[in-house]
C-alpha positions in Angstrom: -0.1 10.8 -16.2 -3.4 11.3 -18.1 -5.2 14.6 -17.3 -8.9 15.4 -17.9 -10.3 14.4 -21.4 -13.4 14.6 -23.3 -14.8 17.2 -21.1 -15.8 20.9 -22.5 -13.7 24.3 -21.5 -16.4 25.8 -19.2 -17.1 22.2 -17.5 -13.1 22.3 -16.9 -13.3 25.3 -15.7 -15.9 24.6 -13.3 -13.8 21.2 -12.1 -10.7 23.4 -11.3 -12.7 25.9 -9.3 -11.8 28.7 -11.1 -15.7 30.6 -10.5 -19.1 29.0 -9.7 -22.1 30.8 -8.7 -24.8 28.4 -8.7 -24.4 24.8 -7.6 -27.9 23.1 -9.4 -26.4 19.0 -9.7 -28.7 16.3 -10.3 -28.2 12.8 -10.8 -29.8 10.8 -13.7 -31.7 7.8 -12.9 -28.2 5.8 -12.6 -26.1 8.1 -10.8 -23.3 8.2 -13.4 -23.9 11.2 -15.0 -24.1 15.0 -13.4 -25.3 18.3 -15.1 -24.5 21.7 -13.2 -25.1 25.4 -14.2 -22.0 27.3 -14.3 -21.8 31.2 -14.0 -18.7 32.6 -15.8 -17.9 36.2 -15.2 -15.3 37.7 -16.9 -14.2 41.6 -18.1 -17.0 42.0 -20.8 -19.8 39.6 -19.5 -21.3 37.1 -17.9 -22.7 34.1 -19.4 -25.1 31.1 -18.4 -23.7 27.6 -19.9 -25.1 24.2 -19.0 -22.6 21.4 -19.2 -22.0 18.1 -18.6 -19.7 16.6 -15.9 -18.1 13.2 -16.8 -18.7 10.9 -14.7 -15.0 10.1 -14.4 -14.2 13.6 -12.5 -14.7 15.1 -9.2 -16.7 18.0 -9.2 -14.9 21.0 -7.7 -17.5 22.9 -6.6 -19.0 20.3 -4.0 -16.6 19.9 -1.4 -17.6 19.7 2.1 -15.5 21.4 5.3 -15.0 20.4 8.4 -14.0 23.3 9.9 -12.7 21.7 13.5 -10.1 19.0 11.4 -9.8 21.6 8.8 -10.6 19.0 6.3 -12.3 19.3 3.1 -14.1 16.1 2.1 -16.8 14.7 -0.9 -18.7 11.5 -0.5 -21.0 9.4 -2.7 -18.2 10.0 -5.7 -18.9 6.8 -8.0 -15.8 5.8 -9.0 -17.2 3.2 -11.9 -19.9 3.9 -14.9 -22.3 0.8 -14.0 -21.8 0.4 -10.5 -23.5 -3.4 -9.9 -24.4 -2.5 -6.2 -24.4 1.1 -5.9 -24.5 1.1 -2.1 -21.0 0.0 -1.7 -19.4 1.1 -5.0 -18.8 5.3 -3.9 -16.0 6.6 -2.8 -15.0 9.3 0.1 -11.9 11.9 -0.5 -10.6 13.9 3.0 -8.1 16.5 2.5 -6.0 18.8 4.4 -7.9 21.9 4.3 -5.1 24.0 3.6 -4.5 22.3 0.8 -7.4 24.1 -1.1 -9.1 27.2 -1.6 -12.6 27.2 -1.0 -15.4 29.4 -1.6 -18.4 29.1 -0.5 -21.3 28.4 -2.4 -24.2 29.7 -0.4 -25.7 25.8 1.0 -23.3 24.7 3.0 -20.7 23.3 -0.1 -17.4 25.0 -1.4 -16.3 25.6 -4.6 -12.6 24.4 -4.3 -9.1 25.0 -6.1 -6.1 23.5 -5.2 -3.6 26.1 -3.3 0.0 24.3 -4.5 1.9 26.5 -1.9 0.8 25.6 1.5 2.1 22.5 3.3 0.8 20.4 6.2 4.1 18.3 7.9 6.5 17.0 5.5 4.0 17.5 2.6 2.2 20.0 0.2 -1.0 19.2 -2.1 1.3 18.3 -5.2 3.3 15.9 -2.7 1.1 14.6 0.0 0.6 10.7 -0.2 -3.2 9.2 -0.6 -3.7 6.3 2.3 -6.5 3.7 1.4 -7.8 1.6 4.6 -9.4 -1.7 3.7 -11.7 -2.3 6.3 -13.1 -6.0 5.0 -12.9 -8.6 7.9 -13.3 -11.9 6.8 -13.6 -10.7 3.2 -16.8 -8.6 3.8 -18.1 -5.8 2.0 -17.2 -2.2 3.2 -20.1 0.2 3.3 -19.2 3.1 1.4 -19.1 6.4 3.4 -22.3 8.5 3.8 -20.9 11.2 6.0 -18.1 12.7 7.5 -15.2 9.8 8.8 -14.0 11.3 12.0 -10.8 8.8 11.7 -9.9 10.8 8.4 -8.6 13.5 10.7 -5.6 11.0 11.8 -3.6 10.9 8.7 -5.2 14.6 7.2 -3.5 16.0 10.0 0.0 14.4 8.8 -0.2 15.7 5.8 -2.0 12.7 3.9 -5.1 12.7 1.6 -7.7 10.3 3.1 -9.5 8.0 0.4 -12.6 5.9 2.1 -13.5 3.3 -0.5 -16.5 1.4 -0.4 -16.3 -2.1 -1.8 -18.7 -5.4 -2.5 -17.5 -8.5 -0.3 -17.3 -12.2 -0.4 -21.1 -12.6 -1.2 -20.4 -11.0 -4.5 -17.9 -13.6 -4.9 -14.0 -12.7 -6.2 -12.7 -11.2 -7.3 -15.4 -8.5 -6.4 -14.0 -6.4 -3.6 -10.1 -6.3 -5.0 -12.1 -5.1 -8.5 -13.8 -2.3 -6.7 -10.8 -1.1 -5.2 -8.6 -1.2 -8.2 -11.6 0.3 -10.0 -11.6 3.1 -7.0 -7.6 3.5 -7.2 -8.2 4.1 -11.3 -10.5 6.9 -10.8 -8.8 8.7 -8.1 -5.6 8.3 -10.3 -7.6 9.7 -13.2 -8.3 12.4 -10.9 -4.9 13.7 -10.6 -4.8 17.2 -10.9 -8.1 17.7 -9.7 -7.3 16.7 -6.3 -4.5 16.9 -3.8 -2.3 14.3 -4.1 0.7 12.1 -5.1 -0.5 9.8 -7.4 2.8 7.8 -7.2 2.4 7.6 -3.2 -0.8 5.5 -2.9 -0.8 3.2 0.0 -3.1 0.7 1.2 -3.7 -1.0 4.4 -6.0 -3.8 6.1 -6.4 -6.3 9.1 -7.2 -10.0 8.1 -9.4 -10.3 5.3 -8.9 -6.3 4.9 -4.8 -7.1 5.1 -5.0 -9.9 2.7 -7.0 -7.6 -0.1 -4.7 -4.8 1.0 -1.7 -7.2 -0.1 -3.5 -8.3 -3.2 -3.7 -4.6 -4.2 0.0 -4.6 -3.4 0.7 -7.8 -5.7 -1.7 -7.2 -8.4 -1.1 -4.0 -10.1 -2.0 -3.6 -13.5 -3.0 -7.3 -13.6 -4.5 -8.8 -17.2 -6.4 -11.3 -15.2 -8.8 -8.3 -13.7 -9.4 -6.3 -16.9 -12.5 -8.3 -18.0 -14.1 -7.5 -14.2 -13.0 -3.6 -14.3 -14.5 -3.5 -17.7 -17.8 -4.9 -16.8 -18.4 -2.3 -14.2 -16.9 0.3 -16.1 -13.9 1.0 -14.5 -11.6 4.2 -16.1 -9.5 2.2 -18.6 -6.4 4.5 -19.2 -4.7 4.6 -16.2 -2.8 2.2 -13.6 -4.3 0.8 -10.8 -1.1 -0.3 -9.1 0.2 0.9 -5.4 3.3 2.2 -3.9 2.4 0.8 -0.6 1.0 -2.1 1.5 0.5 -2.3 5.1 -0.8 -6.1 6.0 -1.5 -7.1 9.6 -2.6 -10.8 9.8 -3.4 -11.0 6.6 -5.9 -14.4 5.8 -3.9 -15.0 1.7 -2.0 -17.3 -0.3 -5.2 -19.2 -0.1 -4.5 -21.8 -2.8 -2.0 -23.3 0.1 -3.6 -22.0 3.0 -5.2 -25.1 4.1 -2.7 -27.4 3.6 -0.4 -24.9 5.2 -2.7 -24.7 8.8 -2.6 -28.7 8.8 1.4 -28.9 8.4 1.9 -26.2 11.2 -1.4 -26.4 13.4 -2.3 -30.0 12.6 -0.3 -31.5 15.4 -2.6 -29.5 18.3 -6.2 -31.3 16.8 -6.6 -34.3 19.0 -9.6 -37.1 18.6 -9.6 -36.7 14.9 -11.4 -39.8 13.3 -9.2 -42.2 11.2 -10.8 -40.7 8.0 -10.0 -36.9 9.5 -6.8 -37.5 10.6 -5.6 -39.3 6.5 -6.9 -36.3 5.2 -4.6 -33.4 7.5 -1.5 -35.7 7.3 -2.1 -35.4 3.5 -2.3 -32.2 3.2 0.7 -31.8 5.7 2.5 -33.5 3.2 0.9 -31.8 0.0 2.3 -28.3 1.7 6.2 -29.9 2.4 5.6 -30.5 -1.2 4.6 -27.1 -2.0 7.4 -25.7 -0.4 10.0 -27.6 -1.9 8.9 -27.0 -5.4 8.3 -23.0 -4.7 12.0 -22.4 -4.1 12.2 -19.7 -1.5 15.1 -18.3 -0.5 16.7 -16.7 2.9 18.7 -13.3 2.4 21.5 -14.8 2.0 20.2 -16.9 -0.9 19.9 -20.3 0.7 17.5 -22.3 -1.0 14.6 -23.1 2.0 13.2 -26.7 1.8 11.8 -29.3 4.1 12.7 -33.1 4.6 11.2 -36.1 6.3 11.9 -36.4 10.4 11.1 -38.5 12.7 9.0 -36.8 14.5 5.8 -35.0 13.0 5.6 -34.7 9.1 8.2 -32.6 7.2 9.4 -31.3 10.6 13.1 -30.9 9.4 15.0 -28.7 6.8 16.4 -25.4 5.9 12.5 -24.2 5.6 11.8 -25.6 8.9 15.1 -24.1 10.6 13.9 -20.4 9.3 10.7 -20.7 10.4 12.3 -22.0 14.1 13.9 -18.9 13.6 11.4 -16.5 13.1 9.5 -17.2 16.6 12.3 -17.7 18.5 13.2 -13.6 17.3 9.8 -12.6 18.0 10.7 -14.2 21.7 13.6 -12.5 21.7 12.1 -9.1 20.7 9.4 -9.2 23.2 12.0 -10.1 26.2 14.4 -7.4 24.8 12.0 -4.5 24.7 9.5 -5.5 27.7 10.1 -3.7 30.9 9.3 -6.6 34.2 7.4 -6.6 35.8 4.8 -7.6 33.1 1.1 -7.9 33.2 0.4 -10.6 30.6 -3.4 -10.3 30.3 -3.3 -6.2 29.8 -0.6 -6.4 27.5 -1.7 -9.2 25.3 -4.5 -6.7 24.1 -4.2 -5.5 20.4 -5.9 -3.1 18.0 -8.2 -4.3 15.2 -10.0 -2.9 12.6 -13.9 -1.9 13.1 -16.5 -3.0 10.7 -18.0 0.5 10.5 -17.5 1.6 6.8 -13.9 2.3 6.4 -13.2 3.7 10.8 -10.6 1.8 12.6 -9.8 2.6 15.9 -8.5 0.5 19.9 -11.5 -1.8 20.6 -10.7 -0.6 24.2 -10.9 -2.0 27.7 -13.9 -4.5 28.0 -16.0 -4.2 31.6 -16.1 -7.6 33.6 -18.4 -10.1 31.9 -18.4 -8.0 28.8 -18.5 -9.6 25.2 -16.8 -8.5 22.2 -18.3 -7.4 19.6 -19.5 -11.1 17.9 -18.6 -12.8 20.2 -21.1 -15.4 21.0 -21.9 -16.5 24.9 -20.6 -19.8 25.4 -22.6 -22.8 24.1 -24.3 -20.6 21.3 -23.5 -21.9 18.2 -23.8 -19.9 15.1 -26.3 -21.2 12.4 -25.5 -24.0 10.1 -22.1 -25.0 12.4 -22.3 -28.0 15.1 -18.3 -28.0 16.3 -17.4 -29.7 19.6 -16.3 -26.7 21.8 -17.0 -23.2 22.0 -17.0 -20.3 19.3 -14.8 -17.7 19.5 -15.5 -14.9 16.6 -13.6 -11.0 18.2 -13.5 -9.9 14.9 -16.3 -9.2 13.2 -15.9 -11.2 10.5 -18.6 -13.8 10.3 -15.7 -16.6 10.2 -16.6 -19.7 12.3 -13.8 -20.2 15.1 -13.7 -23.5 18.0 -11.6 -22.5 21.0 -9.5 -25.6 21.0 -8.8 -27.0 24.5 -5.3 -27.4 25.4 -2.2 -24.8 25.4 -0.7 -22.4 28.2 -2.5 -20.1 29.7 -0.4 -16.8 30.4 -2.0 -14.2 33.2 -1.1 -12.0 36.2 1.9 -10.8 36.7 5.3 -11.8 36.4 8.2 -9.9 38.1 10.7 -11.2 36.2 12.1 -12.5 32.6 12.2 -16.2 33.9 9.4 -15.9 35.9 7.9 -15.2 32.1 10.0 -18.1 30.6 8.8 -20.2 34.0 4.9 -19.7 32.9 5.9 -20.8 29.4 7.4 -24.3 30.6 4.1 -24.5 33.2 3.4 -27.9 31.4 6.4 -28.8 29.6 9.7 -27.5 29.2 10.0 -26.4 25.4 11.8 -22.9 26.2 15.5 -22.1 27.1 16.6 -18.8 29.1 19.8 -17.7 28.9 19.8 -15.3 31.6 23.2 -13.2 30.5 22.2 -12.6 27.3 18.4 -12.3 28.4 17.7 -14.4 24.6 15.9 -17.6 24.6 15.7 -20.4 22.3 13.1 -23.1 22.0 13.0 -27.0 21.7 10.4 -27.0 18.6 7.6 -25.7 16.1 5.3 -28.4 17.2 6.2 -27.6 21.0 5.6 -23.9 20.1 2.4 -24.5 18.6 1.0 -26.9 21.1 1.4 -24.1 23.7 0.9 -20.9 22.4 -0.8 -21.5 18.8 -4.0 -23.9 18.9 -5.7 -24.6 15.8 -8.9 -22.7 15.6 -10.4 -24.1 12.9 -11.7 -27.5 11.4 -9.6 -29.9 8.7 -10.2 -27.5 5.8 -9.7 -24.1 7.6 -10.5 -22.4 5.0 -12.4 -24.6 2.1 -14.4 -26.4 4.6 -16.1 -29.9 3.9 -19.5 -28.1 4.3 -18.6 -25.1 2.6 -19.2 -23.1 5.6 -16.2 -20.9 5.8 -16.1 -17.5 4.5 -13.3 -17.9 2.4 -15.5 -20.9 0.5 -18.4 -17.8 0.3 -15.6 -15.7 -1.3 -15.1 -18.0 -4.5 -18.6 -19.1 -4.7 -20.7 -17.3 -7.7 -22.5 -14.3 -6.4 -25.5 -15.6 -4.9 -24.1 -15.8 -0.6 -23.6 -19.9 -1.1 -19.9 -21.2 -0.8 -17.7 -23.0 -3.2 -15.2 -25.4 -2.9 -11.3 -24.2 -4.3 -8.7 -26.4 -2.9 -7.5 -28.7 -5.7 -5.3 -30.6 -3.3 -8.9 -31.2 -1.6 -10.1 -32.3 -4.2 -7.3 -34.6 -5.2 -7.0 -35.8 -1.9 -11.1 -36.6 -1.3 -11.6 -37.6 -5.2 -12.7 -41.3 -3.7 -14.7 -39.6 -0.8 -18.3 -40.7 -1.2 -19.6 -37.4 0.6 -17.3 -35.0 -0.5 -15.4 -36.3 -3.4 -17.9 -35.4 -6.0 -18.7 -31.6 -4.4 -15.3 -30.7 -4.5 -14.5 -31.9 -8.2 -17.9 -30.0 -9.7 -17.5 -26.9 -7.4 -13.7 -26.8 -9.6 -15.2 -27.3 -12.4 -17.7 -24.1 -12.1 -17.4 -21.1 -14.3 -18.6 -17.6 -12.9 -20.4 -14.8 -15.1 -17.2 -14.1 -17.3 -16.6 -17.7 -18.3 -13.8 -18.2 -15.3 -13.0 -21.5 -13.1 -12.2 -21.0 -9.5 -8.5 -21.5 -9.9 -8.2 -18.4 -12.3 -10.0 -16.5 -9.8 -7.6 -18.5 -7.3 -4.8 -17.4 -9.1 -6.1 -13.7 -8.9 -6.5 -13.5 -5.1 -3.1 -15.5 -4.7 -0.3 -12.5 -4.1 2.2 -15.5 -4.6 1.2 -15.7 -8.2 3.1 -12.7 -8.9 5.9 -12.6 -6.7 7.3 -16.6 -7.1 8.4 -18.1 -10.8 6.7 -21.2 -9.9 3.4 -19.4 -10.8 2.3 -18.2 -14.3 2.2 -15.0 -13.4 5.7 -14.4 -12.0 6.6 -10.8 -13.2 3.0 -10.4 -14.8 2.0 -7.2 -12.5 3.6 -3.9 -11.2 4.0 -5.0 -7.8 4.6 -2.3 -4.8 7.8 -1.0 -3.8 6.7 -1.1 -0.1 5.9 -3.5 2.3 4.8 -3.7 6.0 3.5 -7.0 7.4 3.0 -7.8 11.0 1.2 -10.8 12.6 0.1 -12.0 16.1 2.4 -15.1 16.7 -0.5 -16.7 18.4 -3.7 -16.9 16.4 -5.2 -19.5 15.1 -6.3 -18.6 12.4 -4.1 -18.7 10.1 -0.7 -21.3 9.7 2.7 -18.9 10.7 3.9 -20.2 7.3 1.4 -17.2 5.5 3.1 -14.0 6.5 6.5 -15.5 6.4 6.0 -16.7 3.1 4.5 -13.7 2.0 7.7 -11.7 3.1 10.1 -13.9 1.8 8.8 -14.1 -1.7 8.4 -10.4 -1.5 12.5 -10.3 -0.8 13.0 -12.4 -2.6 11.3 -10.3 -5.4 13.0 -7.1 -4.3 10.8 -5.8 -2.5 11.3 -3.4 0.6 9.8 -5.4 3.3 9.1 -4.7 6.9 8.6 -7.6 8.4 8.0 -8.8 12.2 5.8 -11.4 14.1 4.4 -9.9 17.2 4.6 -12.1 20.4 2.0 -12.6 22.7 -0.5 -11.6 20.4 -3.2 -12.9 18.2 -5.5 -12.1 15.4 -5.1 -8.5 15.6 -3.4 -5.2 14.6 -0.3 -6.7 16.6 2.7 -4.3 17.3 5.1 -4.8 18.9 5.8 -1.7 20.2 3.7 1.5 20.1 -0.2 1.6 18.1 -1.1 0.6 15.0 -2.0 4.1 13.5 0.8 5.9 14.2 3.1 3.4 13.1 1.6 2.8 9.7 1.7 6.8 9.5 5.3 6.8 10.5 5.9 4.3 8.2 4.4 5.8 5.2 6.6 9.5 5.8 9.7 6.3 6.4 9.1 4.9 3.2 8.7 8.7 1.1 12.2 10.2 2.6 
């Protein structure tokens, strides 16, 4: 791994901690470069040097300490030589404190070495692996840290080095926010040496929009399609910016089939569609079957998954379709294996989500009666620019425009026993079967499933909306806040639409700053690119080793097909995948058993033994 370069003895010195004196930095007028006055003494005399700090290295001799976590920590690091919006492109680094050796400096700052010896847990500073959250809801930027990040303590006190990136979001347009934190990974990689730290033990993890970028950086190491966007911010060029880790919950990806994907699985629960409406989600129903069949998935075992034509529903028949069947009536299975009766369902059903606070996470915790959640809108307030029929729902801080659907169960109070559960589930139709002796149940169909547990949240485009409205079309617009159409199967589909037809076509047609359409920037947000041979890029990046996805089997916001998909191609790869759906829950950090925190942290020590 490349070590410090193009920087002077003395200045080296002063990185490493070996003596400093006086700590005079100053910024030039773009924050990229920092001068410092280093006192060297040594047997014969002492000398006064100014030199200059690279931009490209931390400086030793302005850590912070937090004395109660025994943490030192830096913020406002910029981890790229022409930052385009400074405010978001720093970094924060949280270590173990006795993982260095600080002195102090005489205002409050230390002057730190690294002490190789010590360990905290399983882990010492040469060892200890570097956890990355991706705090991005709905694609959103992430405020770079500005102070201390109390939640750093979590995984310092485990032995892990705490890295608080700050990143652009979907206003910037993609691939923005995955550039920044490649761009951040690069420089703390750069770094090694300089900080505590396994460089080969990076992991990443996210909630939605954060879970899907935390998966891309899981996907996309090292990718050739991002080298023109890290060099126009000035990323470091000579190092990788792959991971060794990903920890996904719900993430919103494989976005080039997304919306296709929510109309094969969620389209059957939209009712009242006009004639027009309803063509156009039976097409892309269709388009998605297709999909499937040409991606080529495979089970464990090697079976080729694939879905035919039924009777009922579209596509609603085949190996694929079987699997999926599969998959929720395990997560069933799970939650009446490892639930303990009598069980409250409306105190149980709560999750744990990321915060949009800059890069915290933490329980949104118990709501008081009558209590909204944060962005959550009282009922018959619409947001601006959307006119749906229904309420919106939005518990997640993501700007995303959500319709609570009418229609579906409704699962609260108490129930004393298993079929008392499995009894609430049949309340309007009988779609589950209980075997009490084996305590396992099995159910009649997806599209019963989905009628009573998983509404569709979202309009016919869930995620390229006609109007553009959705965050996702923000995400691949060009820079300036206004969305974009993406979806060529859209387009294909709407190409003799009078209203739409021509938007969609020209939006594809669109190049961005570098010269790029939307479907190469598509193609660079798409983990599937990289992990299936029916893509281009099959093969073309150094994908993680390690994987842990989990999902809410209930939400709405994204088809079921996503994260399954995701995991299989990622087995299918080679991957080491950790894979569950979550019942009873939703768009959240869903576990099934135990919090999110400590079982990403329990994870990450699994994964490194």
């Amino acid at each position: 791994m490349k070590k410090i370069l193009g920087i002077t003895l003395s200045a080296a010195l002063l990185l490493t901690g070996c003596s400093t004196t006086d700590n005079n930095v100053e910024g030039d007028s773009d924050s990229k470069v920092t001068k410092g006055v280093e006192e060297t003494k040594n047997s014969e005399e002492t000398k006064n040097a100014e030199v200059n700090v690279a931009w490209d290295q931390i400086d030793a001799a302005k850590w912070n300490y937090n004395s109660e976590d025994n943490v030192y920590w830096q913020v406002g690091i910029f981890y790229c030589e022409n930052p385009v919006a400074e405010e978001y492109e720093t970094l924060g680094i949280f270590v173990p404190g006795d993982y260095m050796n600080g002195v102090e400096n005489g205002d409050g700052t230390y002057t730190c070495e690294m002490n190789v010896q010590a360990t905290v847990g399983d882990y010492a500073a040469e060892t200890a692996p570097l956890v990355i959250p991706v705090d991005t809801p709905g694609y959103s930027a992430m405020p770079a840290p500005t102070d201390y990040v109390s939640d750093a303590a979590k995984y310092t006190s485990q032995g892990f080095v705490y890295v608080n990136v700050g990143c652009r979001g979907r206003d910037a347009g993609a691939p923005a926010g995955v550039t920044d934190l490649k761009a951040a990974i690069r420089y703390i990689r750069h770094n090694e040496g300089n900080i505590p730290g396994n460089m080969e033990r990076i992991f990443s993890f996210g909630m939605s929009g954060g879970g899907a970028q935390s998966a891309l950086l899981g996907a996309t190491g090292d990718s050739q399609l991002y080298t023109p966007y890290l060099e126009a911010i000035g990323a470091v060029s000579d190092v990788s910016d792959a991971v060794a880790g990903s920890m996904c919950w719900c993430p919103i990806t494989n976005l080039d089939y997304a919306n296709e994907a929510y109309e094969w699985n969620l389209g059957v629960t939209r009712t009242d569609l006009e004639e027009e409406m309803q063509q156009l989600s039976n097409g892309m129903a269709e388009a998605f079957a297709s999909h499937i069949n040409e991606l080529g998935l495979t089970d464990k075992k090697g079976n080729v998954l694939s879905l035919t034509e039924s009777e009922e529903g579209i596509y609603q028949a085949g190996s694929y379709y079987d699997y999926l069947k599969s998959v929720i009536e395990q997560s069933l299975n799970n939650f009446l294996r490892d639930t303990s009766f009598p069980y409250d369902a409306q105190s149980s059903s709560k999750g744990f989500g990321m915060r949009g606070n800059g890069g915290g996470r933490g329980n949104r915790g118990e709501l008081a009666d009558g209590e909204l959640p944060d962005g959550k809108l009282p009922k018959g307030e619409l947001p601006d620019g959307k006119l749906p029929d229904g309420d919106i729902k939005n518990e997640y801080k993501d700007d995303i425009n959500r319709i609570t659907t009418t229609g579906g169960i409704t699962l609260s109070g108490t129930y004393e026993t298993p079929q008392d559960y499995i009894d609430g589930l049949n309340a309007e139709t009988n779609w589950v079967t209980y075997n009490s002796e084996t305590n396992t149940a099995t159910i009649t169909s997806i599209a019963d499933f989905v009628k009573a547990l998983k509404i569709a949240s979202k309009n016919v485009g869930a995620f390229d909306d006609l109007d553009r409205t959705q965050g996702e079309n923000t995400l691949f617009g060009y820079g300036d806040g206004s969305g974009a159409h993406f979806d060529s199967v859209m387009a294909e589909l709407l190409k003799d639409n009078t209203e739409y037809g021509e938007t969609y076509a020209s939006d594809l047609k669109k190049k961005d700053s570098l010269g790029n359409t939307v479907d190469y920037r598509l193609n660079m947000y798409n983990p599937m690119y990289y992990l299936e041979d029916y893509y281009e890029g099959y093969q073309s990046a150094n994908v993680a080793n390690y994987w842990r996805i989990r999902t809410g089997i209930n939400q709405g916001d994204t088809a079921l097909t996503t994260e399954v998909n995701l995991a299989l191609a990622l087995e299918n790869y080679g991957a080491d995948v950790d894979f569950e759906t979550v019942w009873g829950q939703g768009h959240v950090e869903a576990e099934h058993t135990g919090d999110s925190t400590s079982n990403f942290i329990a994870w990450v020590k699994e994964c490194l033994k």
